[in-house]
py3Dmol code that shows the C-alpha trace and the ligand (Angstrom):
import py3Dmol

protein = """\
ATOM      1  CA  UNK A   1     -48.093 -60.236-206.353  1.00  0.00           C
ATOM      2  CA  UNK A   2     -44.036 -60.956-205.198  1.00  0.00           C
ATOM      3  CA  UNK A   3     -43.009 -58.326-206.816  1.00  0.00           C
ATOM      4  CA  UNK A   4     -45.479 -55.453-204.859  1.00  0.00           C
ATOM      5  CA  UNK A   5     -44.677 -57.329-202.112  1.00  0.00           C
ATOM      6  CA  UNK A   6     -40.758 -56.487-203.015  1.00  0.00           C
ATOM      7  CA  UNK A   7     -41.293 -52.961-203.861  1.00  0.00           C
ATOM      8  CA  UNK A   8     -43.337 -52.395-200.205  1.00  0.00           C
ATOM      9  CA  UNK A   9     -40.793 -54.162-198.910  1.00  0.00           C
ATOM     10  CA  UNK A  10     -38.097 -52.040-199.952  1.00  0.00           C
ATOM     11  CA  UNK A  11     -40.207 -48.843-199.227  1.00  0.00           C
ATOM     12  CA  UNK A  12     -39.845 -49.834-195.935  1.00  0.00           C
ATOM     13  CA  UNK A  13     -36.145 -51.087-195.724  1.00  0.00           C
ATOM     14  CA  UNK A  14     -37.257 -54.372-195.369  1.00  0.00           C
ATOM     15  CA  UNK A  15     -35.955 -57.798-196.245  1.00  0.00           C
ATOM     16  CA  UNK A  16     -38.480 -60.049-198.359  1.00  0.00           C
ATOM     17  CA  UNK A  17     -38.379 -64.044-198.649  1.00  0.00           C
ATOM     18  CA  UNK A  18     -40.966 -65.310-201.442  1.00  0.00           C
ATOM     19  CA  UNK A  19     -42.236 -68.956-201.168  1.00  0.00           C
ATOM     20  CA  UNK A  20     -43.928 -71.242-204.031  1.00  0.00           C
ATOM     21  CA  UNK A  21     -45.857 -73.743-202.776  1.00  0.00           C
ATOM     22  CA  UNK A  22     -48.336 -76.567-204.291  1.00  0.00           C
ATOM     23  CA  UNK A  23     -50.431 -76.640-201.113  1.00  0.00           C
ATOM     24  CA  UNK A  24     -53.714 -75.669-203.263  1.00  0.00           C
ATOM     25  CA  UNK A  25     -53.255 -78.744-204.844  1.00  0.00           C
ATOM     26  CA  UNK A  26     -54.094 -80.461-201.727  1.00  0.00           C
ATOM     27  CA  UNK A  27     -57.724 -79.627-201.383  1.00  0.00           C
ATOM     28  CA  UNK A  28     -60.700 -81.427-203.738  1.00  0.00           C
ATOM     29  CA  UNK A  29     -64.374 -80.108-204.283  1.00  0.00           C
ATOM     30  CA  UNK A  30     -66.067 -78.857-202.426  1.00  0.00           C
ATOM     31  CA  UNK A  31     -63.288 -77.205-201.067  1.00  0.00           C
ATOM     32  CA  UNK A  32     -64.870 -76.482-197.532  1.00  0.00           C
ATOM     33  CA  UNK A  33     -61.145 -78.055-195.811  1.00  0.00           C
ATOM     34  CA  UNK A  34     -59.272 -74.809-197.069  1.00  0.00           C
ATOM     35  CA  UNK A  35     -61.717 -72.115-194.986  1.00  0.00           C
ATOM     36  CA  UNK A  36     -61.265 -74.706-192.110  1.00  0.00           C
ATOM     37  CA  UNK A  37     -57.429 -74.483-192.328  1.00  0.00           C
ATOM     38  CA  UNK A  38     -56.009 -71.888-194.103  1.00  0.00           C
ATOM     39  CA  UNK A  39     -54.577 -69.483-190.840  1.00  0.00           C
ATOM     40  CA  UNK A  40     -52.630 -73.148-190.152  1.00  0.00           C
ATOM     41  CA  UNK A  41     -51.995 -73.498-193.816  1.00  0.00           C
ATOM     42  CA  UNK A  42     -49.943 -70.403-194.184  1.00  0.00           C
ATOM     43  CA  UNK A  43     -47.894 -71.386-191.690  1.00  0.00           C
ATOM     44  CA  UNK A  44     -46.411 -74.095-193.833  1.00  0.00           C
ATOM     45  CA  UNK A  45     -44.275 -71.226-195.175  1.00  0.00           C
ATOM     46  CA  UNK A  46     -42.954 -69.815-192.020  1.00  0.00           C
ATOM     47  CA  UNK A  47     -42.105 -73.064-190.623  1.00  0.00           C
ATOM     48  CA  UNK A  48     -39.900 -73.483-193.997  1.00  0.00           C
ATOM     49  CA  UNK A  49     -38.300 -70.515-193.113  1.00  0.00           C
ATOM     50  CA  UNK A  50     -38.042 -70.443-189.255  1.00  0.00           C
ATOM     51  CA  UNK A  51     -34.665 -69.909-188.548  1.00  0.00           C
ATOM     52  CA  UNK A  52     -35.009 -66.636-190.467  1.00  0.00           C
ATOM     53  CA  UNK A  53     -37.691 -65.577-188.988  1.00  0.00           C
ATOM     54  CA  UNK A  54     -38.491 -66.600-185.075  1.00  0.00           C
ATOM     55  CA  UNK A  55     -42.062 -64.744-185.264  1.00  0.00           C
ATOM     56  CA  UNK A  56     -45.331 -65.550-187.191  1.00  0.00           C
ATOM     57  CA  UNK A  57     -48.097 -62.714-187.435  1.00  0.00           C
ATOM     58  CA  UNK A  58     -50.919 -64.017-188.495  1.00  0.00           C
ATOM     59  CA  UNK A  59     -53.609 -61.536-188.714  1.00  0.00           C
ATOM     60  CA  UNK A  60     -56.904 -62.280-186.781  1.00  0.00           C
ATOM     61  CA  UNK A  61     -60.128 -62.414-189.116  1.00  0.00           C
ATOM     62  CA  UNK A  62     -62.147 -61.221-186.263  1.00  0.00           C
ATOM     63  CA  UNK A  63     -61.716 -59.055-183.481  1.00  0.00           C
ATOM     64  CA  UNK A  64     -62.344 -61.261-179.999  1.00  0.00           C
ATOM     65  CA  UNK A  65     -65.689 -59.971-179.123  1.00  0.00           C
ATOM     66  CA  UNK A  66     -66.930 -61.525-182.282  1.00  0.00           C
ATOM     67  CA  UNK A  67     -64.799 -65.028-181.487  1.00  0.00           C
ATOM     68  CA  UNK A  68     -67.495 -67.599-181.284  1.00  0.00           C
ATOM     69  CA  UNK A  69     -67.415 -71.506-181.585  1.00  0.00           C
ATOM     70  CA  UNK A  70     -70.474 -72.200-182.430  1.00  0.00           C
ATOM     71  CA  UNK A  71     -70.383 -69.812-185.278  1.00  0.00           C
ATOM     72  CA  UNK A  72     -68.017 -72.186-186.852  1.00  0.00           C
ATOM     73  CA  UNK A  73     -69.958 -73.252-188.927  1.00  0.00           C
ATOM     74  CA  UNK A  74     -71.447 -72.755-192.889  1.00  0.00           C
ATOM     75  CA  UNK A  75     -71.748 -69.481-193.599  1.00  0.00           C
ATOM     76  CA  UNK A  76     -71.826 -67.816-197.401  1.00  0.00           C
ATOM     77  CA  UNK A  77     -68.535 -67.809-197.811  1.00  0.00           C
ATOM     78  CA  UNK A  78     -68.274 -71.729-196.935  1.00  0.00           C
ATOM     79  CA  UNK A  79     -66.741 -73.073-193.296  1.00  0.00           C
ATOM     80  CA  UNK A  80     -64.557 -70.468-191.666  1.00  0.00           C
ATOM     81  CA  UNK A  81     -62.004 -71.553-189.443  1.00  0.00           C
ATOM     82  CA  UNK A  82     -60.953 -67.488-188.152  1.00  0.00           C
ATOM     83  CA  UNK A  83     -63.519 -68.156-185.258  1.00  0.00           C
ATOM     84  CA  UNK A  84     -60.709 -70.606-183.716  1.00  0.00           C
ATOM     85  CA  UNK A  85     -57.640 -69.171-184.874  1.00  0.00           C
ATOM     86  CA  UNK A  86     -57.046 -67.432-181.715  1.00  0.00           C
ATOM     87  CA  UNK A  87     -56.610 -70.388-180.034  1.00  0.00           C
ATOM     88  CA  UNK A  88     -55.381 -73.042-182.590  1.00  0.00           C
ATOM     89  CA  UNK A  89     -52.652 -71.125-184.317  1.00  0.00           C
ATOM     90  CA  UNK A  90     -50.492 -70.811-180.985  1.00  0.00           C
ATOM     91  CA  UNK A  91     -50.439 -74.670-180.859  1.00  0.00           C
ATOM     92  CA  UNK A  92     -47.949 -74.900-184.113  1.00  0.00           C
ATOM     93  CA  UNK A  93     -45.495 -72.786-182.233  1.00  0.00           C
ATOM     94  CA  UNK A  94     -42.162 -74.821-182.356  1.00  0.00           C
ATOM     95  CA  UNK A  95     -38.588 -74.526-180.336  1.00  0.00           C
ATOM     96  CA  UNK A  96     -37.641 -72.148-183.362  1.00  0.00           C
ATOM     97  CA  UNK A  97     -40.894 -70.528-184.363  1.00  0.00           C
ATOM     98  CA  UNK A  98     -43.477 -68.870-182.376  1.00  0.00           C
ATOM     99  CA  UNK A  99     -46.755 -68.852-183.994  1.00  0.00           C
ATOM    100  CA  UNK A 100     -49.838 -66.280-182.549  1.00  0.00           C
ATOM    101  CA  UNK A 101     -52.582 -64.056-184.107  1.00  0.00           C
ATOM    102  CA  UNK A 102     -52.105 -60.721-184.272  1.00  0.00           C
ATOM    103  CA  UNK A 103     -54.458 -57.433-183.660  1.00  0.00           C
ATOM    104  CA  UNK A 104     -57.770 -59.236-182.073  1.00  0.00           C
ATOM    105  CA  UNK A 105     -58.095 -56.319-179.968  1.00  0.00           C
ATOM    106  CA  UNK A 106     -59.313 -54.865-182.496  1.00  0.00           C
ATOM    107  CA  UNK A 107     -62.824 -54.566-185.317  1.00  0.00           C
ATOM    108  CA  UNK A 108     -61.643 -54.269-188.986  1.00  0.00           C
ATOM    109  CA  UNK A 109     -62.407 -50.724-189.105  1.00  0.00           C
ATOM    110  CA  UNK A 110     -60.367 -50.197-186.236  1.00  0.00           C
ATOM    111  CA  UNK A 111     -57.827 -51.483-187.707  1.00  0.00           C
ATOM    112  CA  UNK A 112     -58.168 -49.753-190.997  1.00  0.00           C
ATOM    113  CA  UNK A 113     -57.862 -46.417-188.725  1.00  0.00           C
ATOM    114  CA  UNK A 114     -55.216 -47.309-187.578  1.00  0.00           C
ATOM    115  CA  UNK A 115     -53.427 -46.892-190.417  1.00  0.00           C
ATOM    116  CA  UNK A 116     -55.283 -45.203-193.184  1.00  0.00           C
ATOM    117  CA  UNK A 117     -52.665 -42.296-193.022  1.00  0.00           C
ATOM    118  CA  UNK A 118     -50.095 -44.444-193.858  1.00  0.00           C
ATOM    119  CA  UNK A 119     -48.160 -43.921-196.766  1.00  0.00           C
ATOM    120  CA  UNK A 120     -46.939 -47.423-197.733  1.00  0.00           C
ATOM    121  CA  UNK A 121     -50.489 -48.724-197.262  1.00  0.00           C
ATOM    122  CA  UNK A 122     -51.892 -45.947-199.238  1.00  0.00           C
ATOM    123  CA  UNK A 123     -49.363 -47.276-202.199  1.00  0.00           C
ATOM    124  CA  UNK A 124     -49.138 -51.082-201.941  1.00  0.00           C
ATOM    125  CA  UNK A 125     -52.784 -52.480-199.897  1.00  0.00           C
ATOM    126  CA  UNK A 126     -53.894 -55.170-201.176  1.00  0.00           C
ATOM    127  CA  UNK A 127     -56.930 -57.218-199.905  1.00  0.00           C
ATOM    128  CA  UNK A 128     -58.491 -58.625-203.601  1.00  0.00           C
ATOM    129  CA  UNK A 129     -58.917 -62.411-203.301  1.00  0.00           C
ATOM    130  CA  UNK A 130     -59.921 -62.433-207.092  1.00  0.00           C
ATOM    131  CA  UNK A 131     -56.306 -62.502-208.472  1.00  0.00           C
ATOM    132  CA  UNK A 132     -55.728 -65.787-206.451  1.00  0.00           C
ATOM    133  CA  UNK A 133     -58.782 -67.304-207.891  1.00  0.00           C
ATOM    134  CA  UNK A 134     -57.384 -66.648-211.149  1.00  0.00           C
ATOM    135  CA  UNK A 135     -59.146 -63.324-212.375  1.00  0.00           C
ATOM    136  CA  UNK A 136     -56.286 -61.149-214.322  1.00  0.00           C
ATOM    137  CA  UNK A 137     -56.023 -57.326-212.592  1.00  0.00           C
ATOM    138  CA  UNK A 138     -53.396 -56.229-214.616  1.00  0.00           C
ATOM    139  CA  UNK A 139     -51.339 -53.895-213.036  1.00  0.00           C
ATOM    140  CA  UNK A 140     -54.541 -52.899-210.500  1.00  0.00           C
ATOM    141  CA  UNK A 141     -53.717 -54.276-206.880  1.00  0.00           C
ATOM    142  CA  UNK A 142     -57.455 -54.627-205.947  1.00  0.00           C
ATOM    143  CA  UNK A 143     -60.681 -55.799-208.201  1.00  0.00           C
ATOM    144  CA  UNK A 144     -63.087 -52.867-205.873  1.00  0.00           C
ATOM    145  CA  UNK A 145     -65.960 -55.119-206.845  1.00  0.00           C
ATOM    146  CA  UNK A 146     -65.226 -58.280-204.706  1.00  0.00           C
ATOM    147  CA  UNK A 147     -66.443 -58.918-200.934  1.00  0.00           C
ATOM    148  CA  UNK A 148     -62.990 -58.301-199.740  1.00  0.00           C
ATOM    149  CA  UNK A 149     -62.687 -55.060-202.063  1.00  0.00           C
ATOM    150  CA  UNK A 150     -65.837 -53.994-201.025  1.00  0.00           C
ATOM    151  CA  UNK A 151     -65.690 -54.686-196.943  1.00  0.00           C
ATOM    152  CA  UNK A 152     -62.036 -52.546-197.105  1.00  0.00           C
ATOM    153  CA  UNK A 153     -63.460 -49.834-199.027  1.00  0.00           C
ATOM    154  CA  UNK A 154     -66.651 -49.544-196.828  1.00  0.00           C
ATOM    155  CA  UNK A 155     -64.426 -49.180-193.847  1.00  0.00           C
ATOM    156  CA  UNK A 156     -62.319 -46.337-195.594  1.00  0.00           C
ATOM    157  CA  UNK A 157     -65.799 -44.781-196.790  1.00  0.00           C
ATOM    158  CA  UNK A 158     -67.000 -44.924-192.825  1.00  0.00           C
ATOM    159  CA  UNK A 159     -63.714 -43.168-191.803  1.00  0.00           C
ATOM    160  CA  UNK A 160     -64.246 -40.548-194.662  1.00  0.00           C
ATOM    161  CA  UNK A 161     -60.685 -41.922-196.000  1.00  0.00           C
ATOM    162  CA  UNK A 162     -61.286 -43.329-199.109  1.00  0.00           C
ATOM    163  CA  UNK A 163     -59.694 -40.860-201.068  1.00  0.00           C
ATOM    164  CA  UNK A 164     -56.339 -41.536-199.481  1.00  0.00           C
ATOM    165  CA  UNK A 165     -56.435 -44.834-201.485  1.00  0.00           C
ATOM    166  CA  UNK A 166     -57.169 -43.955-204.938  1.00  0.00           C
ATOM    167  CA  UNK A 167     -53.811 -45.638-206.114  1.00  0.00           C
ATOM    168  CA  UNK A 168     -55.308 -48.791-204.843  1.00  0.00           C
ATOM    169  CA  UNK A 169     -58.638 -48.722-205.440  1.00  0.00           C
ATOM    170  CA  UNK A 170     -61.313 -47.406-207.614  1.00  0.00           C
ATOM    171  CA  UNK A 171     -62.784 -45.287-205.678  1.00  0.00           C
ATOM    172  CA  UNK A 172     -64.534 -43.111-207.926  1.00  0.00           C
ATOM    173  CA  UNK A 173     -66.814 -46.270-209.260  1.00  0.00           C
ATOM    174  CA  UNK A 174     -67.341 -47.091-205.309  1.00  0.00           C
ATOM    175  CA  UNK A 175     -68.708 -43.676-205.037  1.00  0.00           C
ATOM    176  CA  UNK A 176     -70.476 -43.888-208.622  1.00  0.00           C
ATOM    177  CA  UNK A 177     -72.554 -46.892-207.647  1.00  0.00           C
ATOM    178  CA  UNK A 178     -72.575 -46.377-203.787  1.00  0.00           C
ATOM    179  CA  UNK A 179     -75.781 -48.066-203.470  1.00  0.00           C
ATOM    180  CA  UNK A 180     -75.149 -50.579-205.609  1.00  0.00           C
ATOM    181  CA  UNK A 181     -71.662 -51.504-203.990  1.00  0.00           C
ATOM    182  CA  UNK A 182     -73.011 -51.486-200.328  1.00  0.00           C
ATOM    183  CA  UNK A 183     -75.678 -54.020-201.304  1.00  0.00           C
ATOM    184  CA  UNK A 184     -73.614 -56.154-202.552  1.00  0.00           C
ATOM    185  CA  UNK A 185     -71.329 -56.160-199.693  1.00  0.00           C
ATOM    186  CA  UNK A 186     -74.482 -56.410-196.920  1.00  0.00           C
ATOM    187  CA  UNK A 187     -75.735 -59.379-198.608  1.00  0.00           C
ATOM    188  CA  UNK A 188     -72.564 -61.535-198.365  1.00  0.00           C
ATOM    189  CA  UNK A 189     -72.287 -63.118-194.539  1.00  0.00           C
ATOM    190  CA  UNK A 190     -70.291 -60.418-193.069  1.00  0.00           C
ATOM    191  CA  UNK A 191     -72.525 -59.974-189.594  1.00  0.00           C
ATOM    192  CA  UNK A 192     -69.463 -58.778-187.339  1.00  0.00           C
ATOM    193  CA  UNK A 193     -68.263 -56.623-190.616  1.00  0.00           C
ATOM    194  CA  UNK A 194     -71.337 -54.968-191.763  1.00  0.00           C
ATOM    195  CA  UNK A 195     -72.082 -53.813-187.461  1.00  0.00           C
ATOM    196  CA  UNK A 196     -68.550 -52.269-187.388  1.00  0.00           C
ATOM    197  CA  UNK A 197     -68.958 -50.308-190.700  1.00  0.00           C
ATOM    198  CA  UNK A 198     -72.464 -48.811-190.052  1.00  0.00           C
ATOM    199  CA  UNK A 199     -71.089 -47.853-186.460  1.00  0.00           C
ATOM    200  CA  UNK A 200     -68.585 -45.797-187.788  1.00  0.00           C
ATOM    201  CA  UNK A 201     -70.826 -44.406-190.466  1.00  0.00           C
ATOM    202  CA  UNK A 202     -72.777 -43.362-187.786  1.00  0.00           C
ATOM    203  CA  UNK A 203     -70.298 -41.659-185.755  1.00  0.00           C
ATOM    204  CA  UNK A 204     -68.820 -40.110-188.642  1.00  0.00           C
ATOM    205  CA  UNK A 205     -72.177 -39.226-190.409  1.00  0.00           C
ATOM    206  CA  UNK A 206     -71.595 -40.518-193.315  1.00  0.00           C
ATOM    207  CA  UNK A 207     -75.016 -41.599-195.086  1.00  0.00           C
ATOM    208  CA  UNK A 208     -76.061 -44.881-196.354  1.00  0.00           C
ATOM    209  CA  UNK A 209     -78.305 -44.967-199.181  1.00  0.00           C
ATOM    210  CA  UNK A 210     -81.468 -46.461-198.978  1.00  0.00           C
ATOM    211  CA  UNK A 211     -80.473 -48.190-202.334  1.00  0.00           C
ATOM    212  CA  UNK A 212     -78.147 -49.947-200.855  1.00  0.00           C
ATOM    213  CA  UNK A 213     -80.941 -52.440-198.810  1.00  0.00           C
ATOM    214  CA  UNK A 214     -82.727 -52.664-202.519  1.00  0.00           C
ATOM    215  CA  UNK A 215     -80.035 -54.254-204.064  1.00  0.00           C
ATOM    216  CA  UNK A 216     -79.660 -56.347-200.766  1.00  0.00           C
ATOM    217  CA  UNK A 217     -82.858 -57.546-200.475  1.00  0.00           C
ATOM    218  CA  UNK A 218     -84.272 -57.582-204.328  1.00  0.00           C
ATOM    219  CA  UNK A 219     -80.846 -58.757-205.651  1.00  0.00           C
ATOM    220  CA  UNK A 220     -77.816 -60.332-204.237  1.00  0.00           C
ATOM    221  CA  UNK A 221     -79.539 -61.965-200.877  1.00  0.00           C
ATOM    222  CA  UNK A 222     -81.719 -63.910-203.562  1.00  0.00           C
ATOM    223  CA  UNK A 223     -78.606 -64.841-205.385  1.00  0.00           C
ATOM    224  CA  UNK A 224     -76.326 -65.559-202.405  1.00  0.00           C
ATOM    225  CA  UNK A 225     -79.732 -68.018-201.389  1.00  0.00           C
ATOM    226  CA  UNK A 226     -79.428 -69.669-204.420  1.00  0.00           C
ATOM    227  CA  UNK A 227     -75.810 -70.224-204.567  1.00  0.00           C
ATOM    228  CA  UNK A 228     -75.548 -71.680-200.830  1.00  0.00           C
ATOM    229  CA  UNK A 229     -78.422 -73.667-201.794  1.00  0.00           C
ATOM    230  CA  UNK A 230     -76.684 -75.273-205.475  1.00  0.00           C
ATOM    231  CA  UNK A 231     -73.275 -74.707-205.075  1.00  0.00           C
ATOM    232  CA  UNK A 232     -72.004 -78.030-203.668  1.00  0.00           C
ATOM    233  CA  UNK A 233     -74.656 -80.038-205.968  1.00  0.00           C
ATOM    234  CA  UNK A 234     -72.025 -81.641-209.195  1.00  0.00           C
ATOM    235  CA  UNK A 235     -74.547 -81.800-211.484  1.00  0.00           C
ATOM    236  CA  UNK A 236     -76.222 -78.052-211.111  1.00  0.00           C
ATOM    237  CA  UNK A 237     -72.094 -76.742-210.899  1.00  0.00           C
ATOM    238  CA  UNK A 238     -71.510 -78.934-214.537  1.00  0.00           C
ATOM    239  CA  UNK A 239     -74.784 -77.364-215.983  1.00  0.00           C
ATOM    240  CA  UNK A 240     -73.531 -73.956-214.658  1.00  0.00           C
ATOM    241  CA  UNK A 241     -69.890 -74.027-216.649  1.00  0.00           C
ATOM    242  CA  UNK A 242     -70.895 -75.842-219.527  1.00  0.00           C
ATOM    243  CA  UNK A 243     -73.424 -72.886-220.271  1.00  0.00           C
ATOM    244  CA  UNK A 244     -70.466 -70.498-219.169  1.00  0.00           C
ATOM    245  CA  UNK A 245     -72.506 -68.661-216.738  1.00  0.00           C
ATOM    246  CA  UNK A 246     -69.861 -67.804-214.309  1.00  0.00           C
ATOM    247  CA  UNK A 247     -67.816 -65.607-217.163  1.00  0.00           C
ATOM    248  CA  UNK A 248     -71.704 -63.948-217.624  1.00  0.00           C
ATOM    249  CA  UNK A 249     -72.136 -63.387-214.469  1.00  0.00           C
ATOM    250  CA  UNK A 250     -68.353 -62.607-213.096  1.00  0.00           C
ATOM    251  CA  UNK A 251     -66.418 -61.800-216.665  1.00  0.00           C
ATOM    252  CA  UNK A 252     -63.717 -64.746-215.789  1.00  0.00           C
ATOM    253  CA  UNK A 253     -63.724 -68.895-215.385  1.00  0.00           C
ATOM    254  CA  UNK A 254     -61.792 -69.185-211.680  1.00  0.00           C
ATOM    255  CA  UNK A 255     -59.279 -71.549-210.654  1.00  0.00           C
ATOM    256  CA  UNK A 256     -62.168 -73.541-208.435  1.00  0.00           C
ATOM    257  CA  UNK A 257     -64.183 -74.084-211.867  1.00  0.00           C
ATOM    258  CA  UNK A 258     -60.642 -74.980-213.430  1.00  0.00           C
ATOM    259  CA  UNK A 259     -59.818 -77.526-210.567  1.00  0.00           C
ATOM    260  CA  UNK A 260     -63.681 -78.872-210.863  1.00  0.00           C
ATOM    261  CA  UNK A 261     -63.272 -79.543-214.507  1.00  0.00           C
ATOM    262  CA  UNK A 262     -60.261 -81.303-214.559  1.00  0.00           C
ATOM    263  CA  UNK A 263     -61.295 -83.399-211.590  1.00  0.00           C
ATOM    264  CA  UNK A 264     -64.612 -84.938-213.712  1.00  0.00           C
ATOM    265  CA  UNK A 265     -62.546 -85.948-216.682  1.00  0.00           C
TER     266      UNK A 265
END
"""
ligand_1 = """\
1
ZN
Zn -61.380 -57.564 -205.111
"""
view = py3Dmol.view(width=600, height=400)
view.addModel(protein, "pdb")
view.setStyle({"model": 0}, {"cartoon": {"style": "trace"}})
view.addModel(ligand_1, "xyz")
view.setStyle({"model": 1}, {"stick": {}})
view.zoomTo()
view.show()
């Protein structure tokens, strides 16, 4: 990913500082510490570079109407710590660094208007979390299957600018399996996402298929029940890689299943 991040950096006249770090190593199954932490996590690399730097954007998860405590709590995706970002990530500000989130004033779609016309976005965006996890895109910047994929590419679809992103996403499989895609995406936990998107779908009258509750409610809502409900048990995850049902299911073995393995030997 450096090296995109290089190229959009020099599109833009920009200087770009990469950092390795080993702080994945730090977290152990079941892995709920990292969705707690990461906005804080990240930071580790600004502080290392401070005196370049002075300012750390991190972007909000949520826009502050949807900031909740108690919502901090287990949802599909595991614990997310965005709901307190807001007001923890100010609190690692230093004498050389100031730390803040960034762009709360605004819903995801909102934000994805806000800049859906612009060029260097429409050549470099990249939201995938699959590559992290280990899944090889090639020379694609975004899987257009994942929940991350799919919640970007909704918003486009509600602003009726998808097409502007066609270097960056598939967008003519999105259309292909509309249905299919939106499901998929409505099942994960994305309350505060899924709102935003049909708003603007509305406004803009752009349709959504009936399909797309079939697959939610005969498909991936019964799957999503069943992983919450087995994912954090050892013995059901060992039964589930030794029969190699997450390549089946997603086509790769992920660096979670990796870490898992080598942690029972
Ligand atoms: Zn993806």
């Amino acid at each position: 990913m450096f090296s995109r991040t290089k190229s959009l950096a020099k599109s833009l006249s920009l200087d770009c500082v990469g950092c390795w770090s080993n702080i994945y190593t730090f977290y152990k199954f079941p892995y709920m510490a990292y969705n707690y932490l990461f906005a804080s996590t990240y930071a580790a690399s600004p502080y290392a570079i401070q005196k370049l730097i002075g300012v750390y954007h991190h972007n909000s998860g949520y826009a502050i109407e949807d900031i909740d405590a108690s919502k901090n709590t287990y949802t599909q995706s595991g614990y997310d710590g965005s709901f307190m970002d807001l007001f923890a990530l100010p609190r690692f500000s230093s004498e050389n660094l100031t730390t803040y989130v960034t762009g709360s004033d605004k819903s995801r779609v909102e934000k994805e208007e806000a800049f859906a016309d612009f060029e260097a976005a429409q050549k470099f965006l990249s939201v995938c979390g699959e590559e992290y996890g280990g899944k090889d895109l090639g020379e694609k910047f975004n899987c257009s299957v994942c929940k991350k994929c799919l919640r970007t590419m909704s918003g486009f679809y509600a602003l009726g600018k998808l097409d502007n992103f066609r270097e960056v996403f598939d967008v003519d499989g999105y259309k292909k399996y509309l249905g299919r895609r939106l499901g998929k995406w409505f099942a994960y936990d994305h309350g505060g996402f899924v709102r935003d998107f049909k708003t603007y779908a509305k406004r803009n009258g752009v349709k959504i298929p009936f399909s797309a509750y079939l697959w939610k409610w005969c498909v991936y809502s019964p799957y999503h029940f069943l992983v919450r409900h087995l994912r954090n048990s050892k013995f059901v995850r060992k039964l589930y890689y030794k029969f190699n049902i997450d390549i089946l299911i997603h086509g790769y073995r992920n660096s979670v299943a990796d870490k898992f393995l080598k942690e029972e030997k």
